[in-house]
C-alpha positions in Angstrom: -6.3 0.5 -7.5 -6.0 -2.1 -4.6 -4.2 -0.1 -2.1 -4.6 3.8 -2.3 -1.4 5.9 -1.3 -1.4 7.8 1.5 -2.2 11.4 0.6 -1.0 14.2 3.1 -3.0 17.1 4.8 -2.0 19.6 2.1 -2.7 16.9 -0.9 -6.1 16.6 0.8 -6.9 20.3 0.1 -5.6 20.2 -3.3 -8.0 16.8 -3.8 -11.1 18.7 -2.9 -10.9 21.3 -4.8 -10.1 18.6 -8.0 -12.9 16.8 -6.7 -15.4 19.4 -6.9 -14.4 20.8 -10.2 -12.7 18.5 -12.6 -11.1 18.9 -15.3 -9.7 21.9 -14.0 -6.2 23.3 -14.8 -3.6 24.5 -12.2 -4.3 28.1 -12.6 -8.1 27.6 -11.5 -6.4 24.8 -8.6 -4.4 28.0 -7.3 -6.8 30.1 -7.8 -9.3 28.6 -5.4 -6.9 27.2 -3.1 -5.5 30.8 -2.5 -9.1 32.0 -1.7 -9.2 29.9 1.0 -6.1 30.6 1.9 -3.7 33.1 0.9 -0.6 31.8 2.4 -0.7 28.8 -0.8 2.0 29.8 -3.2 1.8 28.6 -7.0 4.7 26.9 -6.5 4.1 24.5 -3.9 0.7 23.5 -5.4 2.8 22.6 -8.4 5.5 20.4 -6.4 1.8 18.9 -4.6 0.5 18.2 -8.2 2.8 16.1 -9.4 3.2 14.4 -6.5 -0.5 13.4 -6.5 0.1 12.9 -10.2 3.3 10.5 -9.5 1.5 8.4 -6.8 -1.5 8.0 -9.1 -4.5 9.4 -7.8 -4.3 12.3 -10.1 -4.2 12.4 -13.7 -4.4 15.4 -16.5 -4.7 15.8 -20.4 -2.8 18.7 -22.4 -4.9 21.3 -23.4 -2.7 23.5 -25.4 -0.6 25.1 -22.7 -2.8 24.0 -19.9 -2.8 21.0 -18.0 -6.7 20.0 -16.8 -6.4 17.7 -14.2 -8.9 15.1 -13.0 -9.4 12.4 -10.0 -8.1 9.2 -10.7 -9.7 7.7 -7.6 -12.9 8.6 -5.6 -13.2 10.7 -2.6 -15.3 8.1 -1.0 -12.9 5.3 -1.4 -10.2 7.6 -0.2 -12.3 8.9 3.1 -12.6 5.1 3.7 -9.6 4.0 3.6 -8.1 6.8 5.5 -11.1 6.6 7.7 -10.4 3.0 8.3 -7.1 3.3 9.1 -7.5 6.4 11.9 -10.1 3.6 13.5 -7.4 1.0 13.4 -4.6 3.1 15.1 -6.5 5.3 17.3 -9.3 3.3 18.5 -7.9 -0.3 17.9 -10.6 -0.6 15.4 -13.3 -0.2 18.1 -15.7 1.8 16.7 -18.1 2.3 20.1 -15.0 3.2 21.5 -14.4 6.4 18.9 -18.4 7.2 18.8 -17.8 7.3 22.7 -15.0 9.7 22.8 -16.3 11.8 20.2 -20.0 11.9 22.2 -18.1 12.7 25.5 -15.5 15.2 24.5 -17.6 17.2 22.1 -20.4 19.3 22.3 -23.4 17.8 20.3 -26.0 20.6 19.2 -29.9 18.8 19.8 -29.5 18.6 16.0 -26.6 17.1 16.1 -28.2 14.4 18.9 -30.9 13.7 16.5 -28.8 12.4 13.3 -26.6 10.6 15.7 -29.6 8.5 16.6 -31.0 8.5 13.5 -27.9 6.9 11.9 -27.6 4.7 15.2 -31.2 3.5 14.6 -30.6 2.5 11.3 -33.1 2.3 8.5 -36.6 1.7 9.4 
């Protein structure tokens, strides 16, 4: 897939849980979604299903009555791209300048400090 579709913030929660346990049928999708939130209802996880099945970054086989979905396309290329573009339209595609904010505006445990600069310093 060249260009992945934009997925939305509630497609993004419905991708995780695919992502971390696939095949897995739409019972077991609203299952765990509604255990991490109970406002989810079965419906609208369906309508966000097919969606996700429609712009092709979901699939699913037919397992008697169930449907078992699974990933068409990688977490990692989808955190990329969606990383990529927040870079591009926030930051201008400056990534010192999004570091910087994020350094100056949040607070940074020592722990935190420490992978920063480990990541910063690169492999040695």
């Amino acid at each position: 897939m060249d260009q992945l579709p934009r997925i939305s913030e509630t497609e993004w929660e419905i991708m995780r849980v695919v992502w971390s346990r696939n095949p897995i049928s739409a019972a077991e999708i609203i299952e765990s979604l509604v255990a991490h939130d109970p406002t989810w209802h079965p419906v609208t996880a369906k309508t966000l299903l097919n969606r996700l099945v429609k712009k092709g970054v979901l699939g699913y086989d037919l397992e008697g009555r169930s449907y078992l979905y699974r990933p068409l396309v990688r977490e990692r290329d989808c955190v990329n791209a969606v990383s990529s573009s927040f870079l591009q339209r926030v930051f201008g595609g400056s990534l010192n300048l999004m570091v910087a904010h994020f350094v100056e505006h949040r607070k940074l445990s020592p722990k935190q400090i420490k992978e920063l600069r480990r990541l910063l310093d690169g492999p040695n």
